[in-house]
N, C-alpha and C positions, 0 to 999 in steps of 0.2 A: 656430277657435271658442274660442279663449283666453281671450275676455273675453265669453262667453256667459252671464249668469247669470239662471238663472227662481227666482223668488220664489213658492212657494204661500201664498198668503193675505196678505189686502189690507186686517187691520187695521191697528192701529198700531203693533204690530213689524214687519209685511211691509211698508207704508209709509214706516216710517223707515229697515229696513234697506234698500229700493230708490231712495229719495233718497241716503245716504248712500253708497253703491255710484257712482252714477253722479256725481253731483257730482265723487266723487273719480277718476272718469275711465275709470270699466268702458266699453268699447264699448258694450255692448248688455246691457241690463237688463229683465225683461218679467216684471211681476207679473201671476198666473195668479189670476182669482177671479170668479165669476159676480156677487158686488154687492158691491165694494169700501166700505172707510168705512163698514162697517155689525153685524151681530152684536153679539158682546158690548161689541164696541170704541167703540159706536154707544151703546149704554145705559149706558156707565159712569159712575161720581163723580169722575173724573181725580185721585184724591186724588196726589199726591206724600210720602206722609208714614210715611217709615221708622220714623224716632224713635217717633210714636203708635202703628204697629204691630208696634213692638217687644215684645218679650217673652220671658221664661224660653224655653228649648228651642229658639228661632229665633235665636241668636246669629247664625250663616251667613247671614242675610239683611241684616242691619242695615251690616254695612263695605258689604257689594256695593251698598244702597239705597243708602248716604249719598253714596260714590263718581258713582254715577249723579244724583242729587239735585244734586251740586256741579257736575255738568256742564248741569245744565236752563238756565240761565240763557243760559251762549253756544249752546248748542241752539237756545231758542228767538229768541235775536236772530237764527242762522244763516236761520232757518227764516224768519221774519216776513221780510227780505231780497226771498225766492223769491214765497212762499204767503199770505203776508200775515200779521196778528196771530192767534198759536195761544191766545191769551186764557188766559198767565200769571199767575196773583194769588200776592202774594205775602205777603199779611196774614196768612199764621202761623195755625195751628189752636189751638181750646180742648178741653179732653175734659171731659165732666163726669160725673159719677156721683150716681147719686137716694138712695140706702140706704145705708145701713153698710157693708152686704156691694160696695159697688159701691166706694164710697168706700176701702174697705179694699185694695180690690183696684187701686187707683188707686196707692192710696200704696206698694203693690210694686211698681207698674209706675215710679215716682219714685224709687224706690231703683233699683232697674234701672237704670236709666240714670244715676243718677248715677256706681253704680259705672264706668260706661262712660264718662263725662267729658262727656256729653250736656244741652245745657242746657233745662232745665224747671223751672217757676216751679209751685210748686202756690200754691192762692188758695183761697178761701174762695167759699160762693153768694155773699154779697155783692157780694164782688171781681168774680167770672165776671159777676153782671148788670152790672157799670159797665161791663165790658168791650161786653157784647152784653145791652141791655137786653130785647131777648126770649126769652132764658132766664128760666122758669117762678121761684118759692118753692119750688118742692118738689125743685130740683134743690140737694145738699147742698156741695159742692164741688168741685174741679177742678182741671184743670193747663191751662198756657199751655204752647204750646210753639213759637216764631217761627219755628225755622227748618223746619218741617214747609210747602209749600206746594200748591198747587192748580191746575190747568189745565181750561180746559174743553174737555172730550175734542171734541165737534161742530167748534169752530173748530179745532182740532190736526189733524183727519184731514181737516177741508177744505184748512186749510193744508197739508199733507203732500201730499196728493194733489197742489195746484196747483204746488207744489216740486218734485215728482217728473216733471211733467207738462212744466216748464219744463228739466228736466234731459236731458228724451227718454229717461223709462220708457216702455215700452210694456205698455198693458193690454189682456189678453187677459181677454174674457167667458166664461168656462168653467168647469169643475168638475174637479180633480185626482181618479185613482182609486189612483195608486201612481205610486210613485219609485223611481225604478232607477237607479245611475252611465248619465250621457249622456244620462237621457230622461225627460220627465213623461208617463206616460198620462192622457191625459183622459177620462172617462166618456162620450165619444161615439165611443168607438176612436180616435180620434188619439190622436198622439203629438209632444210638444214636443221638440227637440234642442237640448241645452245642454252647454257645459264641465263645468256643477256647479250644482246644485241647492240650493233654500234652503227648508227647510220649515218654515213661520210660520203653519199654519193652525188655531192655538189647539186647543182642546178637540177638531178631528176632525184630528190631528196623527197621533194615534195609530191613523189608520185606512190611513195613507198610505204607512206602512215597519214591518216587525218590529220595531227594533230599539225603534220608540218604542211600539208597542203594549203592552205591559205597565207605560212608565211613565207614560204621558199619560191622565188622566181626566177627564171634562166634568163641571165643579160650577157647579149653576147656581143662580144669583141675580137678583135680582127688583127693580126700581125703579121711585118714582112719581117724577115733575114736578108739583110746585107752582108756583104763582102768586100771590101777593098781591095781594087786590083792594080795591080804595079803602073805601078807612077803618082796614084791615087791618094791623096793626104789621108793618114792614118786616121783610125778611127779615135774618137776620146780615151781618154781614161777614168775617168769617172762616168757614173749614168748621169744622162743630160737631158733634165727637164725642161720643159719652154709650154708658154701662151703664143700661140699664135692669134691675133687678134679672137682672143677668149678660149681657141680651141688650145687642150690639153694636148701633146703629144711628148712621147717619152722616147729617148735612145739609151741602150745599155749594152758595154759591149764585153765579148766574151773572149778568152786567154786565147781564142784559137782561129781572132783576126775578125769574125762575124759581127754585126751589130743586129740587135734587136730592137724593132722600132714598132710603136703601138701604142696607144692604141685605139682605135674607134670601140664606140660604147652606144648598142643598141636594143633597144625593146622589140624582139623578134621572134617569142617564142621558143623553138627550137630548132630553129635554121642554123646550121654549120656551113653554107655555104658562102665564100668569099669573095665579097661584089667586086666590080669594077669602080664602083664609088668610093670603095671603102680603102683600096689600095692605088689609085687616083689622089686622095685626101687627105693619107698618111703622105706619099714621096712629095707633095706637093710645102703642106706644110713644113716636112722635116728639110726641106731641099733652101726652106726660107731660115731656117737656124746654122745646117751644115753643109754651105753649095756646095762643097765638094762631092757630096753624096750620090749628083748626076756623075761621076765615074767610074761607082760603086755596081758590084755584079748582083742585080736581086736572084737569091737563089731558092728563097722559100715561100708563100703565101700562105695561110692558114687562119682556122678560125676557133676560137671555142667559147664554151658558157660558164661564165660565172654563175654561182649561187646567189642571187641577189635576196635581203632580206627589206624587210619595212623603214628599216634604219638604218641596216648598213653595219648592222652590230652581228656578230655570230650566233648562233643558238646549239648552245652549247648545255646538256641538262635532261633532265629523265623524262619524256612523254608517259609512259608509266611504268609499271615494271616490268625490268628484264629490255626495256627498250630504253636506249638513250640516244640523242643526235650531235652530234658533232660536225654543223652546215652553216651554211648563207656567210661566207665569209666574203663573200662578194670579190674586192680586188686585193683582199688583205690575205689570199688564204697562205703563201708562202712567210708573210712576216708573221702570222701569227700561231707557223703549225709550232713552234716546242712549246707555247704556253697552250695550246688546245691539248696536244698531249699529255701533257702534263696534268693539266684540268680530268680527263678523261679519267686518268690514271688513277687521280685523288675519289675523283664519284664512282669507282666501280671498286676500288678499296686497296690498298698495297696488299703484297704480299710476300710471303718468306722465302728465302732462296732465293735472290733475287743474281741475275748471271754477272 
């Protein structure tokens, strides 16, 4: 049973790290998860962008993104290979800011990083519309930042999946209820027998082992799907950060005309349900960065939960043996699944024959 390894959860960490696993030549790899490719993983902005969500007090996070960010590129050639195009853009983000206060806050976050050797252009509103002519007047200024990129999560975890599928993962339809060294209980009284264990099931991480129960918490957040309908100014071309007087909101759009906008960020337990407040909030702020937006078809609403952790840093590492965790990546888990995987790969040990 040496090269036994079950996977809990079948978003885009438990995906990448069960491709990565097998490709490099595990016997037997079997991700555990009632509906794969879906949850939070399913509703994200795939943003990849360290740099932009940099900032004072997250030092810790910025080497670990940029590390993973350097690796997305042969990631995704690895991947398109197997799974086909994981729909990499790599047209570089704008942040913009409406107010003074936002604007102010901007140009700390430009200091910031410069202190850090990090390249960012600030510009002017003007500059930012020649960039992306459907940024509003009322939006004051901004930063460029190239090497901050974008992926669209839907084809990532389709691809992922048909990589994983071609590798000979095996999915199992099920629900995890705890991890023990050697076994997954399943919530129908089975039980799964493995070498070692991988637990990658976001926000309900923490329901699955002690050790992660006090640091894993579900933060959940909220996105619409736009559309642009004829007559409608095109959506950007880059993803398009902005303050709204302090509020975050992000647009990111996808090769097939959609914008993805998002996102609200709240402490709610386990509620998947999508307010009226929360998508109120989003068109309202987004509609102050890209009025064009009022001609836009909203065609999706949705909700999911991140993995939040104490800092905001992943937990990635042995609970004991035969058990490891691979969670709490909170808003980072797409820029940082090829170096989580990768990480996984190294602590559960290479192997030979690798495909």
């Amino acid at each position: 049973m040496s090269d036994e390894i079950t996977i809990i959860g079948g978003g885009v960490i438990g995906l990448s790290v069960a491709w990565r696993l097998a490709s490099a030549g595990f016997g037997s790899v079997r991700v555990v998860d009632p509906a794969p490719a879906t949850g939070a993983s399913w509703v994200a902005g795939g943003m990849l962008a360290p740099v932009a969500e940099s900032g004072p007090g997250e030092e810790g996070l910025l080497p670990l993104g940029l590390s993973s960010l350097a690796a997305w590129p042969s990631f995704a050639a690895e991947l398109r290979k197997l799974g086909g195009d994981p729909g990499l853009c790599t047209e570089g983000t704008v942040v913009a800011a409406l107010d003074g206060a936002d604007a102010a806050e901007l140009d700390t976050l430009a200091t910031h990083l410069a202190h850090l050797g990090r390249e960012v252009q600030q510009l002017s509103g003007r500059e930012l519309r020649a960039l992306e002519p459907s940024i509003g007047p009322s939006v004051r200024s901004g930063l460029m930042i190239p090497g901050d990129l974008a992926v669209d999560n839907r084809e990532l975890l389709r691809s992922l999946q048909k990589a994983a599928h071609q590798c000979g993962v095996e999915f199992l339809a099920a629900s995890a209820r705890t991890v023990r060294p050697g076994a997954v209980e399943l919530t129908d009284g089975s039980t799964v027998e493995c070498s070692a264990a991988v637990i990658a099931a976001g926000a309900w991480s923490g329901r699955l082992h002690p050790a992660l129960a006090p640091l894993i918490r579900p933060v959940k957040g909220e996105i619409l799907r736009l559309r642009a309908r004829q007559g409608a100014l095109p959506p950007p071309t880059r993803t398009v950060r902005a303050l709204v007087e302090s509020r975050p909101v992000y647009l990111v759009p996808r090769t097939n005309g959609e914008l993805v906008l998002g996102a609200t960020q709240y402490e709610a337990g386990f509620d998947t349900e999508v307010t009226v407040r929360g998508v109120r909030d989003l068109l309202a702020d987004a509609e102050r960065v890209l009025p064009g937006l009022s001609e836009y078809a909203l065609v999706e609403c949705a909700a999911g939960l991140r993995s939040g952790s104490h800092d905001n840093l992943p937990v990635i590492r042995w609970l004991e043996s035969g058990v490891l965790a691979a969670t709490g990546h909170h808003r980072n888990g797409f820029l940082l699944a090829p170096i989580t995987a990768d990480t996984v790969l190294g602590l559960l040990g290479s192997r030979k024959g690798a495909t």
